[in-house]
N, CA, C and O of each residue as an XYZ file, in Angstrom:
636
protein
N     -14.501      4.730     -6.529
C     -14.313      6.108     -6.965
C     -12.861      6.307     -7.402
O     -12.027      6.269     -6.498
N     -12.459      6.501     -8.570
C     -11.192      7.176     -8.934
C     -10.994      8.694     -8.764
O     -11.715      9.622     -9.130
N      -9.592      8.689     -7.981
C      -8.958      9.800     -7.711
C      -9.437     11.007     -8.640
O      -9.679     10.834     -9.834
N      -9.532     12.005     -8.124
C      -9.658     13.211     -9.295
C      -8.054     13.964     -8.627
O      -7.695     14.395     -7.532
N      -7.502     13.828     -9.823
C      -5.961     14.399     -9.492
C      -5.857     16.436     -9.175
O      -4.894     17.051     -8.718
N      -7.421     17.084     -9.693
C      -7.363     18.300     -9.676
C      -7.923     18.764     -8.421
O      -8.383     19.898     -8.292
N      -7.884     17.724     -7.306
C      -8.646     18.582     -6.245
C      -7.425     19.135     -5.677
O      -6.354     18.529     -5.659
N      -7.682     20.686     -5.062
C      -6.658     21.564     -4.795
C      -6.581     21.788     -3.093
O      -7.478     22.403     -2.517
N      -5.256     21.145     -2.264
C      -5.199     20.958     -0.807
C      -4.609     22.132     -0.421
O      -3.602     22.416     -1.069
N      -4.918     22.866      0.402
C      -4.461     23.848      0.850
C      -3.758     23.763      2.213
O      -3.812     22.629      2.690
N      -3.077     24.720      3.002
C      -2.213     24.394      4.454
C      -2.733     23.541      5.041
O      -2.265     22.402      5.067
N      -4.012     23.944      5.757
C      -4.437     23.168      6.559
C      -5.132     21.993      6.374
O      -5.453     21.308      7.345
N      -5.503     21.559      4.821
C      -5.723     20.326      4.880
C      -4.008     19.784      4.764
O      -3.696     18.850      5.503
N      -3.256     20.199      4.121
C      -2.084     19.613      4.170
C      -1.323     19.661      5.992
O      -0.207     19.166      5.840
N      -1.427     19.890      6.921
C      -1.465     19.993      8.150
C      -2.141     18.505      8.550
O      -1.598     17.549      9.104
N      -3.554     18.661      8.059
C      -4.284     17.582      8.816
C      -3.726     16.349      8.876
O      -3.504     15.555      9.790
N      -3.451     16.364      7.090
C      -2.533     15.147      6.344
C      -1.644     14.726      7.201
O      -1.670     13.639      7.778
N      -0.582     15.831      7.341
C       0.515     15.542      7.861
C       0.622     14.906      9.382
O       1.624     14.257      9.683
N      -0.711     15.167     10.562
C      -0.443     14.896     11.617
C      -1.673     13.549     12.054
O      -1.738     12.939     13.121
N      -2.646     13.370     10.687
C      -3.090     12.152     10.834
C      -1.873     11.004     10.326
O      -1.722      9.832     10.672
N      -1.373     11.540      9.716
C      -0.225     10.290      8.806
C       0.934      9.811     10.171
O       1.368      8.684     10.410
N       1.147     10.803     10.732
C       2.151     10.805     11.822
C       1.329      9.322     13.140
O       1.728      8.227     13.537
N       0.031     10.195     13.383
C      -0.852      9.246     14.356
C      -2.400      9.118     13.710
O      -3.083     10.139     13.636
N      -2.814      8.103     13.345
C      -3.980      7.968     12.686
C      -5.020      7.892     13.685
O      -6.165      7.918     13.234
N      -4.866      7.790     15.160
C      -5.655      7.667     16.390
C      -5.651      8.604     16.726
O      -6.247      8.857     17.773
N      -4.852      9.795     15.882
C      -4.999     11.293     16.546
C      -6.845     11.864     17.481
O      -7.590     10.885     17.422
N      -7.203     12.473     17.843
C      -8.682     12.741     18.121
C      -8.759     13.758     17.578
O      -7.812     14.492     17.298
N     -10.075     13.972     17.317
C     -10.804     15.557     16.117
C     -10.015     16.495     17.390
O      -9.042     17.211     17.157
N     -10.447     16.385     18.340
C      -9.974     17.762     19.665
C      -8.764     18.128     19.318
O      -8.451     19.246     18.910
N      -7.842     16.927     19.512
C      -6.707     17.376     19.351
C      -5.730     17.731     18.206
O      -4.555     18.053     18.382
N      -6.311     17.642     17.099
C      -6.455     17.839     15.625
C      -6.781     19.151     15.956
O      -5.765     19.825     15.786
N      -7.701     19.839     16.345
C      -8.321     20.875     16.044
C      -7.300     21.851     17.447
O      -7.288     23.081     17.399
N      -6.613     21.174     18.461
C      -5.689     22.468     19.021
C      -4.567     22.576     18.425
O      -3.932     23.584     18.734
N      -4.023     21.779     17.556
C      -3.050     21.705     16.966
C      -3.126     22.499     15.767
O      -2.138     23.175     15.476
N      -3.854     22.517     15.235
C      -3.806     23.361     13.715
C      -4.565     25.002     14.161
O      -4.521     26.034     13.491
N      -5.258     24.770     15.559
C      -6.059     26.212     16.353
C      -7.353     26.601     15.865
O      -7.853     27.726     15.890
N      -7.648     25.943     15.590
C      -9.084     25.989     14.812
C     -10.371     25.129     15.582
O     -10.228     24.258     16.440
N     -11.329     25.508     15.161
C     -12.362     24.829     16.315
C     -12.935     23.102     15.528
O     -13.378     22.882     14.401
N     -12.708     22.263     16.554
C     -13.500     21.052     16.141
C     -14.225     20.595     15.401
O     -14.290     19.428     15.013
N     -14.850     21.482     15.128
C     -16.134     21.217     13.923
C     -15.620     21.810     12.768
O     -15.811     21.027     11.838
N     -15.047     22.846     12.380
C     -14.032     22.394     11.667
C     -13.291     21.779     10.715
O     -13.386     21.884      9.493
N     -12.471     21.064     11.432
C     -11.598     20.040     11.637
C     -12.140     18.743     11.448
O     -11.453     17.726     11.348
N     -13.681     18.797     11.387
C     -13.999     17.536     11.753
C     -14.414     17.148      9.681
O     -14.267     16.231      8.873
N     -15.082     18.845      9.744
C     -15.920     18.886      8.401
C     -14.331     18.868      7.175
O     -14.253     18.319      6.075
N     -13.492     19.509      7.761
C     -12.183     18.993      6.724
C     -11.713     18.065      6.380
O     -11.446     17.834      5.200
N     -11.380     16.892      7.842
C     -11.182     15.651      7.198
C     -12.553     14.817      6.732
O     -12.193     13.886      6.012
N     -13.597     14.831      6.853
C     -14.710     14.177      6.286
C     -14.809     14.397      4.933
O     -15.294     13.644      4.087
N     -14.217     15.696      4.760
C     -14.257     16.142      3.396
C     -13.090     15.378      2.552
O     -13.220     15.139      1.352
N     -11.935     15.020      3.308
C     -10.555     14.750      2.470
C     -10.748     13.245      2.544
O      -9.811     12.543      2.164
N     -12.123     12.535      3.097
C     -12.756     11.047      3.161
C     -13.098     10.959      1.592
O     -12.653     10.354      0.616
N     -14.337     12.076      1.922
C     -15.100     11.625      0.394
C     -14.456     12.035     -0.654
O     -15.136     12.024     -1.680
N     -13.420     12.382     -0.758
C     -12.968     13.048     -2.115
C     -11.743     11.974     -2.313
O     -11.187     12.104     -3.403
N     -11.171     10.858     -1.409
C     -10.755     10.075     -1.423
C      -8.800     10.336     -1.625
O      -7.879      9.770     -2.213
N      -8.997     11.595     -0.688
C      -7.296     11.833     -0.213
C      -6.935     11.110      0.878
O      -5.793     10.705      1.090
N      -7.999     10.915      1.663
C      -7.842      9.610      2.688
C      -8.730      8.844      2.682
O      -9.922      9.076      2.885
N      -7.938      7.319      2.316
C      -8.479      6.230      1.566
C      -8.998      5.046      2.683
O      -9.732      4.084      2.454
N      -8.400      5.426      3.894
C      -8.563      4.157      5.032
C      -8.025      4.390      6.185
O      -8.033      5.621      6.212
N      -7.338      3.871      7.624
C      -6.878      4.136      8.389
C      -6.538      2.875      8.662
O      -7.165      1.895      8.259
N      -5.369      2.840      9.469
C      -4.435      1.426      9.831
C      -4.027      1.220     10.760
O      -3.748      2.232     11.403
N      -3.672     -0.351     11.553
C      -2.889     -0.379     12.413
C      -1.405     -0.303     11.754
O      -1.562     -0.266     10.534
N      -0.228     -0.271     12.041
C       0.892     -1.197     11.275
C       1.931     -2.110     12.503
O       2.586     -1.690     13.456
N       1.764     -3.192     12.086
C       1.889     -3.990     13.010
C       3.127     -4.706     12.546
O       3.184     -4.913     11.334
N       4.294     -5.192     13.411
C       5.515     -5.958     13.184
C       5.246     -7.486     12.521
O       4.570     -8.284     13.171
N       5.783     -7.860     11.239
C       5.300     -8.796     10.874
C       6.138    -10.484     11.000
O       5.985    -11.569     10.441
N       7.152     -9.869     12.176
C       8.209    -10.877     13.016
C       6.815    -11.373     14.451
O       6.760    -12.417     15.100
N       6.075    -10.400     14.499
C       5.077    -10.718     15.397
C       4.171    -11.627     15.117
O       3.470    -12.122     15.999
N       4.084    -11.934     13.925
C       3.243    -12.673     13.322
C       3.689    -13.889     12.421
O       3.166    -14.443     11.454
N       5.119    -14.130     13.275
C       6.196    -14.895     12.335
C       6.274    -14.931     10.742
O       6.344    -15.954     10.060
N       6.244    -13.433     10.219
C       6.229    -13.300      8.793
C       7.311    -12.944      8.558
O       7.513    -11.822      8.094
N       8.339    -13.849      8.829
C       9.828    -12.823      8.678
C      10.372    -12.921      7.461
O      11.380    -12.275      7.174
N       9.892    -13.573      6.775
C      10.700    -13.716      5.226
C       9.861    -12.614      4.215
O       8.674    -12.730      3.910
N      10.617    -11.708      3.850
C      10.058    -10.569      2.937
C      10.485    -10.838      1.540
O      11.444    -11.599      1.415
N      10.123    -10.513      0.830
C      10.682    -11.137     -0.907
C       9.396    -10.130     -2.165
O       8.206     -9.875     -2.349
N      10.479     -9.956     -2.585
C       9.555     -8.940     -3.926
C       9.889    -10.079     -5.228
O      10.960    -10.674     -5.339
N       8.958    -10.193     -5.970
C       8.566    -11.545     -7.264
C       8.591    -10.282     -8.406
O       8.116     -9.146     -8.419
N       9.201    -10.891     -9.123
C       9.108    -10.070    -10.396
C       8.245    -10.929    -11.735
O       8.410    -12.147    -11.812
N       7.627    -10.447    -12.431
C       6.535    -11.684    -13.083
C       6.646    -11.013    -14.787
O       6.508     -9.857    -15.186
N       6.883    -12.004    -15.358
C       5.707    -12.388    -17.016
C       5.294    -12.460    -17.017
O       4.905    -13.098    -16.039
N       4.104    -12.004    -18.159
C       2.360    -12.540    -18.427
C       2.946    -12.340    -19.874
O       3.709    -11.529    -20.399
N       2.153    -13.588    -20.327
C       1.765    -13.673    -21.559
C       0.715    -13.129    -22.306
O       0.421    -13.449    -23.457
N       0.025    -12.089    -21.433
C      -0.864    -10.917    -22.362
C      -0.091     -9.751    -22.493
O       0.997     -9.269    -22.179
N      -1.340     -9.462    -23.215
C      -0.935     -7.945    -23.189
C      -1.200     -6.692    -22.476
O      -2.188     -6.410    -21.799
N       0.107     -5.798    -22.801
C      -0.047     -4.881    -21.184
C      -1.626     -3.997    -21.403
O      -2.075     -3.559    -22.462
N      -2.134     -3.939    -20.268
C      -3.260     -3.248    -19.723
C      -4.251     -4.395    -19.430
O      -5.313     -4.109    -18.877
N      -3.978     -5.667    -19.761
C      -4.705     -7.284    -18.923
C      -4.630     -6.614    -17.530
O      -3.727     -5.995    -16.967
N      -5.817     -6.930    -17.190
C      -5.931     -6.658    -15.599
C      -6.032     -7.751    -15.171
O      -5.663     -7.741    -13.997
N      -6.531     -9.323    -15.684
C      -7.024    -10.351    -14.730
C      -5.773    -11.044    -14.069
O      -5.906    -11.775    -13.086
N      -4.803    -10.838    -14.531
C      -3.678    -11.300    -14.106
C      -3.077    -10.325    -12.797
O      -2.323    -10.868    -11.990
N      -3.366     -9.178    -12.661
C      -2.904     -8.184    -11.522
C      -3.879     -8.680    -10.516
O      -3.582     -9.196     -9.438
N      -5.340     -8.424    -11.084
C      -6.093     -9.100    -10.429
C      -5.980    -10.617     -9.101
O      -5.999    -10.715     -7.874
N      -5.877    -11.436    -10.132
C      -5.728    -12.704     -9.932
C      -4.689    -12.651     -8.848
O      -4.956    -13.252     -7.808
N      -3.675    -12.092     -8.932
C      -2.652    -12.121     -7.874
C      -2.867    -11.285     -6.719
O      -2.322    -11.533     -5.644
N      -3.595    -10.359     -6.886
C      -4.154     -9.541     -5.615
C      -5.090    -10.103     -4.915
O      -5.684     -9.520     -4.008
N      -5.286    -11.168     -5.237
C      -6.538    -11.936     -4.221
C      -5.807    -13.059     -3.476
O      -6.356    -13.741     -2.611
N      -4.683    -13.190     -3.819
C      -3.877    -14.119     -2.552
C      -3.563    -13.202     -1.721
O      -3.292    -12.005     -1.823
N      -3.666    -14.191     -0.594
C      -3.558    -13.469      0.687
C      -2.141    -13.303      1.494
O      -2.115    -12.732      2.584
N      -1.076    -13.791      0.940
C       0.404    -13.417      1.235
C       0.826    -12.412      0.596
O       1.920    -11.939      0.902
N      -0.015    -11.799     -0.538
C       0.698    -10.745     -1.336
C      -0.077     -9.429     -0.579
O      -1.228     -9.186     -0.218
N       1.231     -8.724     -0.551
C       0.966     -7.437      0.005
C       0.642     -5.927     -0.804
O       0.188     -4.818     -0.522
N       1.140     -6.594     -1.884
C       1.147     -5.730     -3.293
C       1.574     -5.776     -4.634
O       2.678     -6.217     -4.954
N       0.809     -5.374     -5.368
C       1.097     -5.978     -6.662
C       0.572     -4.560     -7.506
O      -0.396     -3.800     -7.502
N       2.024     -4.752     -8.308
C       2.253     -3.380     -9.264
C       2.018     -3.713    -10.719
O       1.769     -4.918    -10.699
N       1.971     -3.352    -11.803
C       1.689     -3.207    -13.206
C       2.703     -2.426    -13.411
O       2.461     -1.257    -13.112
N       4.286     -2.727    -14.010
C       5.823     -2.559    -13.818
C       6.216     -2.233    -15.601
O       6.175     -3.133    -16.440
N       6.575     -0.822    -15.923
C       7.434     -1.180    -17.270
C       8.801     -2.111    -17.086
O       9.212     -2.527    -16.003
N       9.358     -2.324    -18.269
C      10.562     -2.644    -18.384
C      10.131     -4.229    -18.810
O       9.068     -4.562    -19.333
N      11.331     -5.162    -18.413
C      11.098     -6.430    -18.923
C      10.058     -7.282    -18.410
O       9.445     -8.030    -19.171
N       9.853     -7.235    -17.389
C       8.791     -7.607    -16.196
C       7.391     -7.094    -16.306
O       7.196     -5.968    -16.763
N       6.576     -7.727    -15.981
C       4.992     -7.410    -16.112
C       4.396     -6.544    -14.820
O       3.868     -5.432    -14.809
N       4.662     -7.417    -13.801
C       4.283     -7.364    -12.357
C       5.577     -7.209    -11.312
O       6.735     -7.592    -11.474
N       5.012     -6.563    -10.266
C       5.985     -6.418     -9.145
C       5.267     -6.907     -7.946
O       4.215     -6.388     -7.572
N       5.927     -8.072     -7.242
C       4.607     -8.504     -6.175
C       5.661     -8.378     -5.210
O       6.875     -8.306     -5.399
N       5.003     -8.362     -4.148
C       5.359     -7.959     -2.892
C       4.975     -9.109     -1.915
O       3.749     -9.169     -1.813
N       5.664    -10.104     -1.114
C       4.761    -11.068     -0.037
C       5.470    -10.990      1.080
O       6.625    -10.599      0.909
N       5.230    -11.177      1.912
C       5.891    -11.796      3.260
C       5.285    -13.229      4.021
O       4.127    -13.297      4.435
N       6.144    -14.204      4.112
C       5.895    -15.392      4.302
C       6.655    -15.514      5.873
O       7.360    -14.629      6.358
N       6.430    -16.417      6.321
C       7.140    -17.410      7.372
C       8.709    -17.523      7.100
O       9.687    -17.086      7.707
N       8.550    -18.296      5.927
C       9.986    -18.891      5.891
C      10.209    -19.384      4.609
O       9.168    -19.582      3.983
N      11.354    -19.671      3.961
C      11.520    -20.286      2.417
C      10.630    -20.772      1.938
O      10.098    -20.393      0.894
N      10.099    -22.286      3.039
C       9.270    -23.385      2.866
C       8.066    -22.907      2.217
O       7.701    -22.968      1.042
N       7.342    -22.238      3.630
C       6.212    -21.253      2.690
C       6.229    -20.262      1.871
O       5.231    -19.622      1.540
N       7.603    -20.028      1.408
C       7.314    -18.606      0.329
C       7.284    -19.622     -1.199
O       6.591    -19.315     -2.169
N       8.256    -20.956     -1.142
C       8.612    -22.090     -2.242
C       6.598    -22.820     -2.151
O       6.060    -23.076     -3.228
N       5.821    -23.032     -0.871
C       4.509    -23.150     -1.047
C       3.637    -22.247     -1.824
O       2.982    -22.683     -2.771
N       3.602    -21.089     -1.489
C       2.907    -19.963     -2.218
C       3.208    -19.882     -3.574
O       2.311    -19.443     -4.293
N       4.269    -20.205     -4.095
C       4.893    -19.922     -5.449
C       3.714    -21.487     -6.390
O       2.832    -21.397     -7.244
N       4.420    -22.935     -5.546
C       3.831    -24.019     -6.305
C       2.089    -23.991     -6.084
O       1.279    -24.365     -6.931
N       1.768    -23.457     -4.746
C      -0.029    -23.366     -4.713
C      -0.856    -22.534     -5.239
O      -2.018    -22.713     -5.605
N      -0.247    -21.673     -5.260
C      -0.887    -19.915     -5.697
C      -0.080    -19.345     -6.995
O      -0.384    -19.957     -8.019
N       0.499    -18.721     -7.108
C       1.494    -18.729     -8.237
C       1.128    -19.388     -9.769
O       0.644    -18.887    -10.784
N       1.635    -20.869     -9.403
C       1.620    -21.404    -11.197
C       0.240    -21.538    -11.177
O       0.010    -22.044    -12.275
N      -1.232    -21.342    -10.386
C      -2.223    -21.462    -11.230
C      -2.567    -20.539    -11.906
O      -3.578    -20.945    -12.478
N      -2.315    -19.242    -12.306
C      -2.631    -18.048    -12.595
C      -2.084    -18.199    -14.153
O      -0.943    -18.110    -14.606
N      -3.101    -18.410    -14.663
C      -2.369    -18.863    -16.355
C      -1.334    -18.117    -17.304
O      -0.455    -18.532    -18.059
N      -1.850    -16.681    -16.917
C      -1.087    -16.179    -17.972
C       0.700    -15.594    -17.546
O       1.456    -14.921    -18.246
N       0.886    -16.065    -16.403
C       2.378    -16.054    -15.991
C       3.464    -16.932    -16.436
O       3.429    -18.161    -16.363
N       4.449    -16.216    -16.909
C       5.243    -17.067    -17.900
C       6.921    -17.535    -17.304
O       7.763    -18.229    -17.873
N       6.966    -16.987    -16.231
C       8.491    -16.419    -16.063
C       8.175    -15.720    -14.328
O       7.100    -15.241    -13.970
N       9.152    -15.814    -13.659
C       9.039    -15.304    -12.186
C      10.675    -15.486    -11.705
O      11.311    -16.538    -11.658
N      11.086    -14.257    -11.402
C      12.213    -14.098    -10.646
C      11.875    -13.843     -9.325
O      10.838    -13.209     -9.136
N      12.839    -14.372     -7.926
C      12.489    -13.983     -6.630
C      13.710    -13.308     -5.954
O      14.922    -13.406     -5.761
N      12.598    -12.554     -5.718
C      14.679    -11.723     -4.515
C      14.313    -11.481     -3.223
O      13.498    -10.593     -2.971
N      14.898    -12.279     -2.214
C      14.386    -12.432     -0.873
C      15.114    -11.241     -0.325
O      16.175    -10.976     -0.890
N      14.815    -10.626      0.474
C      15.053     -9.203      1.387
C      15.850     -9.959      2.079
O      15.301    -11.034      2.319
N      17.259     -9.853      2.654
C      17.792     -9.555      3.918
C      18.114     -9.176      5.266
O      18.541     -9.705      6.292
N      17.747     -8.066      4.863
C      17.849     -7.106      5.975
C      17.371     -5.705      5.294
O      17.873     -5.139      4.323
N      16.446     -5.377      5.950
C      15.259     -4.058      5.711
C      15.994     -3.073      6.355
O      16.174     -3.011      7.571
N      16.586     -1.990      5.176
C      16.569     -0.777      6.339
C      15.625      0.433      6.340
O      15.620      1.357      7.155
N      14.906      0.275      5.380
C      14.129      1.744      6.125
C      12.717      0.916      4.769
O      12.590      0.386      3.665
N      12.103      1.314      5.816
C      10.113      0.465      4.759
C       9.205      1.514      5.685
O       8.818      1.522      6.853
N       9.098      2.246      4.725
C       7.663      3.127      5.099
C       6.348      3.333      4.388
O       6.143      3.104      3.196
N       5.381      3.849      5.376
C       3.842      3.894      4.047
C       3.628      5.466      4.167
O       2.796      6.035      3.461
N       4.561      6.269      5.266
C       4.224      7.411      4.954
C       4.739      7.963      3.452
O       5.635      7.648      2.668
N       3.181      9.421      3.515
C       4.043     10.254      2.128
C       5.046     11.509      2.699
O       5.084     11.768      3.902
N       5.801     12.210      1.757
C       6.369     13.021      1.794
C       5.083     14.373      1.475
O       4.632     14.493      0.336
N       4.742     15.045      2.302
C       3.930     16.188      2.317
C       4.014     17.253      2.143
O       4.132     18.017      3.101
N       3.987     17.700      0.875
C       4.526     19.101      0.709
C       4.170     20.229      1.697
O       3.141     20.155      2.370
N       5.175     21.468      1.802
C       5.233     22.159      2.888
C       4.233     23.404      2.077
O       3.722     24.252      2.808
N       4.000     23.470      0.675
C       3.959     24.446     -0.229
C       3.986     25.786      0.365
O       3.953     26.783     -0.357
């Protein structure tokens, strides 16, 4: 289902937004003393902000030093098609180190996103995964350092 950009959120779905985004384990109950409204509700609002696809999923977010993924690095990419080729965005969204992959103006095609282990495996992913994807021409890498602020929340208007 693609977004319909004209559906119109009002306080309290923008409320709901705001305090599922905060805790996604929130409970309908306590959803529903918080905004003062009764459960059912609350329940029929966010079911509603499901199917209309303002909320797309729910998550853990988990430390990825926990999972010895400490090397973070954003890939900047060429393709040798032309822009609006999807098999190439595609193609790279089905490896499983990439965390995200953008369709980028400017000189660059793609913006990928991975987190690896360590050099070794980020220099693996590049020669295993990477050069088979045909229509990539060109790849710059810029390994992260030191992260200071990485979030998935949105900014929620107060309107």
């Amino acid at each position: 289902m693609i977004f319909d950009n004209t559906i119109n959120l009002d306080q309290v779905d923008l409320a709901i937004l705001r305090l599922m985004q905060e805790n996604a384990k929130i409970s309908n109950v306590a959803l529903a003393q918080a905004l003062d409204l009764a459960p059912s509700a609350v329940l029929e609002r966010v079911k509603k902000l499901e199917k209309k696809q303002v909320i797309t999923g729910y998550t853990a977010i988990i430390n990825p030093v926990a999972l010895n993924l400490k090397l973070l690095a954003f890939i900047s990419m060429k393709a040798s098609h032309s822009i609006g080729c999807t098999d190439t965005a595609n193609d790279l969204a089905k490896i499983k180190d990439v965390q995200e992959v953008h369709v980028i103006a400017g000189e660059d095609c793609y913006l990928v996103k991975v987190r690896t282990a360590d050099s070794a495996s980020l220099m693996a992913l590049m020669r295993d995964a990477f050069s088979k994807i045909p229509n990539i021409t060109s790849i710059r890498t810029t390994i992260v350092l030191e992260t200071v602020k990485e979030q998935s929340h949105l900014v929620i208007p107060e309107q």
